[in-house]
N, C-alpha and C positions, 0 to 999 in steps of 0.2 A: 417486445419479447422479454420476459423475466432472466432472473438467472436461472433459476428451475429448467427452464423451456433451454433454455441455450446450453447448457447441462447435458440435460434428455439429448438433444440431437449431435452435442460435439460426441458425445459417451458411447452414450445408450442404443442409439440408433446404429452403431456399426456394427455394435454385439449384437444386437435383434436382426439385422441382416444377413449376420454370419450363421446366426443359429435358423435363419429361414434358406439358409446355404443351402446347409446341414441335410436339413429336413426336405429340400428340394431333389438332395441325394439320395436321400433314402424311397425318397416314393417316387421318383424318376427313375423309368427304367431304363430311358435313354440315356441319359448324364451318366446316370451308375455303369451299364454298359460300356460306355466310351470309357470312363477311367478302367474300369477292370482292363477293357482289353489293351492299357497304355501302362498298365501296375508296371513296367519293365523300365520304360521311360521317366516314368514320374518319383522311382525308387530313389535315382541319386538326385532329382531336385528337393525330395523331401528332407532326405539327407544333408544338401545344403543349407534348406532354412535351418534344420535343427543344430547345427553345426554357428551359422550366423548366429539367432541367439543364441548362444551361449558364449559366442565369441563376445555380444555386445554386453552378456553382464558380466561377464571375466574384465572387459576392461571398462565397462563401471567402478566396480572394486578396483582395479588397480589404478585408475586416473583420480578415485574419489580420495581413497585410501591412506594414499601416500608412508607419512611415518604420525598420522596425528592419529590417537587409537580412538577417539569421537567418527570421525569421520569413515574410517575403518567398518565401525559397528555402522555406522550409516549406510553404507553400502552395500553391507552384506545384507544390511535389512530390504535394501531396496532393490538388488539386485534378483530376486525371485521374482518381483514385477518386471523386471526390464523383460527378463527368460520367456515368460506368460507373454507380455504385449507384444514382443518383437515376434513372437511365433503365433501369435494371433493375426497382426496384420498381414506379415509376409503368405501365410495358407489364408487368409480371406482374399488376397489381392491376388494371387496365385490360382485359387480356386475358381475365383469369381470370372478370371479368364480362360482359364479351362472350360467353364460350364457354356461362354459364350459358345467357345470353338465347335462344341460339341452340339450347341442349338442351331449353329449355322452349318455344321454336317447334316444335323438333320431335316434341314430346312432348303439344305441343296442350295445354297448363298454362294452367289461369284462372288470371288473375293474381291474388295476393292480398296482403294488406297484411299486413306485421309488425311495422309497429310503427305509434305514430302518424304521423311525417312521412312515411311508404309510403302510410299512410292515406288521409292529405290528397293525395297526387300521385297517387294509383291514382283519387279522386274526382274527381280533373280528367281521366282520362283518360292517365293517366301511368304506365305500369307498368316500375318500375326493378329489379323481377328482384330477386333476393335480393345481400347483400351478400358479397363476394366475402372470401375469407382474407386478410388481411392480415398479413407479417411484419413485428411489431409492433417488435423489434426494427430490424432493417435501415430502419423506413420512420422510425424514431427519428435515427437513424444519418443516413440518406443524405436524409429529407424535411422533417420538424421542425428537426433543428438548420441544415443549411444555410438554410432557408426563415425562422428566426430572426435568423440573420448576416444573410440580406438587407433582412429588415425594418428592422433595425438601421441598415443600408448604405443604405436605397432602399426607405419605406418605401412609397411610393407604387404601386412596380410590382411588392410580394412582395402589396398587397392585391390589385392587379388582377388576379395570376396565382392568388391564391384563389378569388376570383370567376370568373375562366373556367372553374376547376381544379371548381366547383363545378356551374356551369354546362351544362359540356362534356354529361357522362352526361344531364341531363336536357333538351338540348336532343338529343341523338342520340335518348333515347327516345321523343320528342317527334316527331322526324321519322323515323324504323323503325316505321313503320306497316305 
C-alpha cells in the first residue's frame, strides 16, 4: 500500500462515509423518521458536541499559545480545523449510532449484549445497540489530543465533558423507549 492508498483510507474514507451518512438520511425514510421523532432528545446532545469543539479549539489556542506570538498565530490558524474535525467525528460517531438504533427498531432486533459493560446495561434495561466505527485515526487527531491540551488547560471541565460525553448515549437510551 502506497502512501496515496494509506492517505485515501486514514482521510478520505471517513468523510466519504459521513457524506454516505448524510445521504442515507436524506433518502431513508426510516433513519430520518426516528431522528425527527427524537429532535427533543438529540437537541442537547447536539448542543454538546458543538459546545466540545469548541471547547477543544479554545484550548488549542490557549495550551499552544502561551506568551510566544509565533505560536499564538499558529493556533489561531489551526484552531478552525480542530472546530471542523472535532465536530466532524463526534456527529459521524454519534450519527452512525443513531442510524444503527434505528435499523434495529426497524428490524424488530432483541437486544443483545456484546460484551460485558453492554451486559451490565442491557440488565438494567439498557439497550446501547452495537458500537459504531470509529475513525481511529481522525478521532486521535481531532478528539484525544485536543481533549488532552484541555485537560492540561482546564482540567476540571475536559473531566465534565467526559462525563456527559459518556453519559449523553446512555441517558438517550434510557429515555428512547
Amino acid at each position: 500500500m502506497d502512501k496515496a492508498q494509506i492517505a485515501q483510507s486514514l482521510f478520505l474514507d471517513p468523510f466519504n462515509e459521513g457524506m454516505n451518512l448524510v445521504r442515507r438520511y436524506q433518502d431513508g425514510q426510516g433513519f430520518r423518521s426516528y431522528v425527527k421523532e427524537r429532535t427533543a432528545l438529540l437537541a442537547p446532545i447536539g448542543l454538546l458536541i458543538l459546545f466540545t469543539s469548541i471547547a477543544f479549539a479554545g484550548a488549542l489556542v490557549m495550551y499552544l499559545g502561551g506568551t510566544r506570538s509565533f505560536l499564538v498565530l499558529l493556533s489561531m490558524v489551526i484552531a478552525p480545523f480542530v472546530l471542523i474535525g472535532a465536530l466532524f467525528v463526534q456527529a459521524y460517531i454519534f450519527v452512525s449510532w443513531l442510524e444503527a438504533r434505528a435499523l434495529a427498531l426497524a428490524l424488530h432486533r432483541k437486544p443483545r449484549a456484546t460484551g460485558p459493560l453492554s451486559a451490565m446495561l442491557l440488565k438494567h434495561g439498557l439497550d446501547m445497540g452495537s458500537m459504531p466505527r470509529v475513525p481511529w485515526v481522525l478521532a486521535g487527531l481531532f478528539i484525544v489530543l485536543p481533549l488532552a491540551m484541555l485537560w492540561l488547560v482546564a482540567p476540571q471541565l475536559a473531566l465534565g465533558l467526559v462525563v456527559l460525553h459518556v453519559a449523553a448515549p446512555i441517558v438517550f437510551a434510557r429515555l428512547d423507549k
